[in-house]
NUKOLZA-372331 format. One line per field, with one value per residue (C-alpha): residue number from 0; residue in one letter; x, y, z. Coordinates in pm, 1 decimal. Layout:
BEGIN
n (NUM; ...)
res (A; ...)
px (X; ...)
py (Y; ...)
pz (Z; ...)
//
This chain:
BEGIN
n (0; 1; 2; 3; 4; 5; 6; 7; 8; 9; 10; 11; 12; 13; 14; 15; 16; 17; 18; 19; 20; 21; 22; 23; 24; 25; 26; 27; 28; 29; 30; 31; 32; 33; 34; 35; 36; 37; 38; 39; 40; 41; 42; 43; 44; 45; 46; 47; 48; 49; 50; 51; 52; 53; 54; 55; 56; 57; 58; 59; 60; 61; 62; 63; 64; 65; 66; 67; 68; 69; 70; 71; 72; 73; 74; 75; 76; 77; 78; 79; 80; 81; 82; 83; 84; 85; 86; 87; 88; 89; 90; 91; 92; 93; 94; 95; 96; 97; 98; 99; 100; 101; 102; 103; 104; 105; 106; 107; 108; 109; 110; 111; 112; 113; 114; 115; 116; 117; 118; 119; 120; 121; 122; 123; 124; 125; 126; 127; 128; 129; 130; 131; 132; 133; 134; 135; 136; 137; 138; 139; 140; 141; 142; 143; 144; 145; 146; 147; 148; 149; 150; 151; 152; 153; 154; 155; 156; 157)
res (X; X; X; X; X; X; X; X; X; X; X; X; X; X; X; X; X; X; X; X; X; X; X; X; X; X; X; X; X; X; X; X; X; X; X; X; X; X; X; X; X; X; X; X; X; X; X; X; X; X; X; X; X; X; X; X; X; X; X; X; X; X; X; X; X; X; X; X; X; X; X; X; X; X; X; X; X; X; X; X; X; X; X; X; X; X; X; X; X; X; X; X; X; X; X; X; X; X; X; X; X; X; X; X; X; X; X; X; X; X; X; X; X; X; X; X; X; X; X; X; X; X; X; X; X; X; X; X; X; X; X; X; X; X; X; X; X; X; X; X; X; X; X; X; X; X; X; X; X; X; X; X; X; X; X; X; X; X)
px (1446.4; 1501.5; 1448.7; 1611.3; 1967.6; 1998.1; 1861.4; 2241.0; 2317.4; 2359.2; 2267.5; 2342.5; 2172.4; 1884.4; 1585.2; 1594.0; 1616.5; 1857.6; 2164.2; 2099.5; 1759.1; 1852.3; 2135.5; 1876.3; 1602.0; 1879.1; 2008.7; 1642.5; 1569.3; 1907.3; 1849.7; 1486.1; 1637.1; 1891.1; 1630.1; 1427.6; 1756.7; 1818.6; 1523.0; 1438.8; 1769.6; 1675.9; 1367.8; 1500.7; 1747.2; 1519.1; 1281.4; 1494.3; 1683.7; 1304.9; 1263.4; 1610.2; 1547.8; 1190.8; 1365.9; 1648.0; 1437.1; 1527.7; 1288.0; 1327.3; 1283.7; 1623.3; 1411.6; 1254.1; 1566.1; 1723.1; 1510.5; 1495.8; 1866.9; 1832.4; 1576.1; 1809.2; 2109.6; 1880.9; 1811.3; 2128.4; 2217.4; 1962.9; 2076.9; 2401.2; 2327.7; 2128.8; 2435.4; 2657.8; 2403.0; 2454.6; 2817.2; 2801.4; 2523.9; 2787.2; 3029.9; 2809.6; 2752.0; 3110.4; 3170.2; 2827.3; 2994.7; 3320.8; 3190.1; 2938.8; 3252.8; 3376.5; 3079.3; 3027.7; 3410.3; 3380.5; 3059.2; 3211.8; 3506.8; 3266.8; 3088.5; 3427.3; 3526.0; 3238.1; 3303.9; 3658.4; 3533.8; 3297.0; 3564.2; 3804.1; 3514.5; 3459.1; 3835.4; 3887.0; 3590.1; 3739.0; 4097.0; 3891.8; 3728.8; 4020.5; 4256.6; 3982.0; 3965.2; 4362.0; 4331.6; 4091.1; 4273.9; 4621.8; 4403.8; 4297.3; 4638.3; 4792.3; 4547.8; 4590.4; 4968.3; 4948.8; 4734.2; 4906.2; 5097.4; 5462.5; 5489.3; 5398.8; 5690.9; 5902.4; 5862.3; 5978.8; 6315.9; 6612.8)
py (-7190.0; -6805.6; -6668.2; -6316.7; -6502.3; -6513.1; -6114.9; -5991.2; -6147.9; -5959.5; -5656.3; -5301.9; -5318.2; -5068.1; -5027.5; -4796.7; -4907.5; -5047.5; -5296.5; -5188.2; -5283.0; -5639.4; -5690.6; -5627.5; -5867.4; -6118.0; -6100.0; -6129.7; -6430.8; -6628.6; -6538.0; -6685.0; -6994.3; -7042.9; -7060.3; -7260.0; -7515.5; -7437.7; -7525.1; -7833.4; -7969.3; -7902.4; -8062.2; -8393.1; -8410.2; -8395.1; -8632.2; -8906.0; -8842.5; -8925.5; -9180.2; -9366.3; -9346.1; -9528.8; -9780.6; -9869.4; -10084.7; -10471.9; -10726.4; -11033.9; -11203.2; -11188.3; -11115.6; -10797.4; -10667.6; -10693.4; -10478.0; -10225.5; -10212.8; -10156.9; -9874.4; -9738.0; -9728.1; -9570.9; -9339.2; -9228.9; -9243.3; -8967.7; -8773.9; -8775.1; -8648.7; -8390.2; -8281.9; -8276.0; -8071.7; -7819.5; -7818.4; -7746.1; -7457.3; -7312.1; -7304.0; -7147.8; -6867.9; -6781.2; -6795.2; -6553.1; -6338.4; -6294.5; -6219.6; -5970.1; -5807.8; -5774.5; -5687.8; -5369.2; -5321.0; -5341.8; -5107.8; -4837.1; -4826.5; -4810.5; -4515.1; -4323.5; -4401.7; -4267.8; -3980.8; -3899.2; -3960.3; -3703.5; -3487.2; -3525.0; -3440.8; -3113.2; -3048.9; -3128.6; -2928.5; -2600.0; -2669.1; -2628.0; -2336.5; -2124.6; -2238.0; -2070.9; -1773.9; -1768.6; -1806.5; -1546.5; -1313.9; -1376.0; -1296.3; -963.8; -867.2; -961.6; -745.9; -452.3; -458.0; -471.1; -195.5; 1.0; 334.5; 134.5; -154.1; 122.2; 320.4; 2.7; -73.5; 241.8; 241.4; 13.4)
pz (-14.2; 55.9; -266.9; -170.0; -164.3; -546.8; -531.3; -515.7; -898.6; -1162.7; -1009.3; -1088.3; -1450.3; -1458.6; -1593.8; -1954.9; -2341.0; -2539.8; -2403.8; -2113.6; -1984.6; -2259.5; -2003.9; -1676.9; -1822.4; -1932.3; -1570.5; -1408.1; -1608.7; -1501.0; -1145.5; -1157.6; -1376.6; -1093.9; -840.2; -987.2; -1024.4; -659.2; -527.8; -800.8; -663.6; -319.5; -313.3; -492.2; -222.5; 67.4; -111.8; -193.9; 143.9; 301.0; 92.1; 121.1; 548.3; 471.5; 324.0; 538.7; 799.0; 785.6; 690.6; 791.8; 420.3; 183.7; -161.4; 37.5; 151.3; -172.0; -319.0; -70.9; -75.3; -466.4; -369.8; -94.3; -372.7; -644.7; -401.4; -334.9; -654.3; -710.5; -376.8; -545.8; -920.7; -749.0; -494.2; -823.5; -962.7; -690.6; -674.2; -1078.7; -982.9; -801.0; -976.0; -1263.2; -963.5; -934.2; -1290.2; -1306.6; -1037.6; -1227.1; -1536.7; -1435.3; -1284.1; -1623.3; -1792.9; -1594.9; -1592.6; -1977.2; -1948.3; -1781.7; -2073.3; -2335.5; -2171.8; -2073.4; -2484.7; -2610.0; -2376.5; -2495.5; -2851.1; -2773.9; -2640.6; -2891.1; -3197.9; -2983.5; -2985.0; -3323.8; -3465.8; -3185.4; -3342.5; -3676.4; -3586.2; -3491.8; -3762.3; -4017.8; -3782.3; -3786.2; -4170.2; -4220.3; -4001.2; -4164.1; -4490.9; -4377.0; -4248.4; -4596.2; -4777.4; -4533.2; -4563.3; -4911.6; -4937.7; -4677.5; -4792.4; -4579.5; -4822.2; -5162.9; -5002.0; -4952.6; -5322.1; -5437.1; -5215.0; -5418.4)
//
């Protein structure tokens, strides 16, 4: 089985702390679980496909090839859990493939939140910053109009 075919899963995670390298080492054990199912299901294929060719010679006596047809159809029996086994492996691989999609679709709009969260906490503490300089320079023009000699000569007019 070429091993470097399930390489493409799940990739993209890298290597760090955190979610992050979870979601990498989560990924690298499904792939090897998948190729181990691969090539399990493989193998019991080929084997009971060798086996179930063994035993389709005919025998001349009816008790012997009785039994080997029961062999040949617990054979295929086996050929067939193990195809089905396949089929549902693959499906599980385009279901893998989707949501992986997702996953880094949904990773990249936590990162640009926390970014704009970010953004907006530097705006809001800015905004902050120049409403108190606003405030303390409305302050300081207050107290140098009412100290200044126009307003005093302002009060004295009617």
């Amino acid at each position: 089985m070429n091993k470097g075919a399930a390489g493409g899963l799940g990739g993209g995670a890298g290597a760090g702390s955190g979610p992050t390298a979870a979601a990498a080492a989560a990924a690298a054990q499904k792939r090897k679980t998948l190729v181990q199912r691969v090539e399990g299901d493989i193998a019991n294929i080929v084997d009971n496909f060798s086996h179930l060719v063994n035993v389709a010679r005919v025998n001349d006596p009816l008790v012997r090839n009785s039994q080997e047809a029961f062999m040949m159809e617990m054979r295929a029996a086996r050929m067939v859990q193990a195809a089905d086994s396949l089929l549902k492996l693959v499906s599980e691989l385009k279901q893998t493939a989707i949501f992986s999609g997702f996953a880094s679709l949904n990773d990249h709009v936590e990162q640009r939140r926390i970014e704009f969260n970010q953004l907006a906490e530097k705006t809001d503490h800015t905004l902050s910053r120049v409403g108190e300089e606003a405030a303390a320079s409305l302050k300081e023009l207050e107290s140098h109009y009412s100290s200044s000699a126009l307003k005093t000569m302002q009060n004295l007019q009617p």
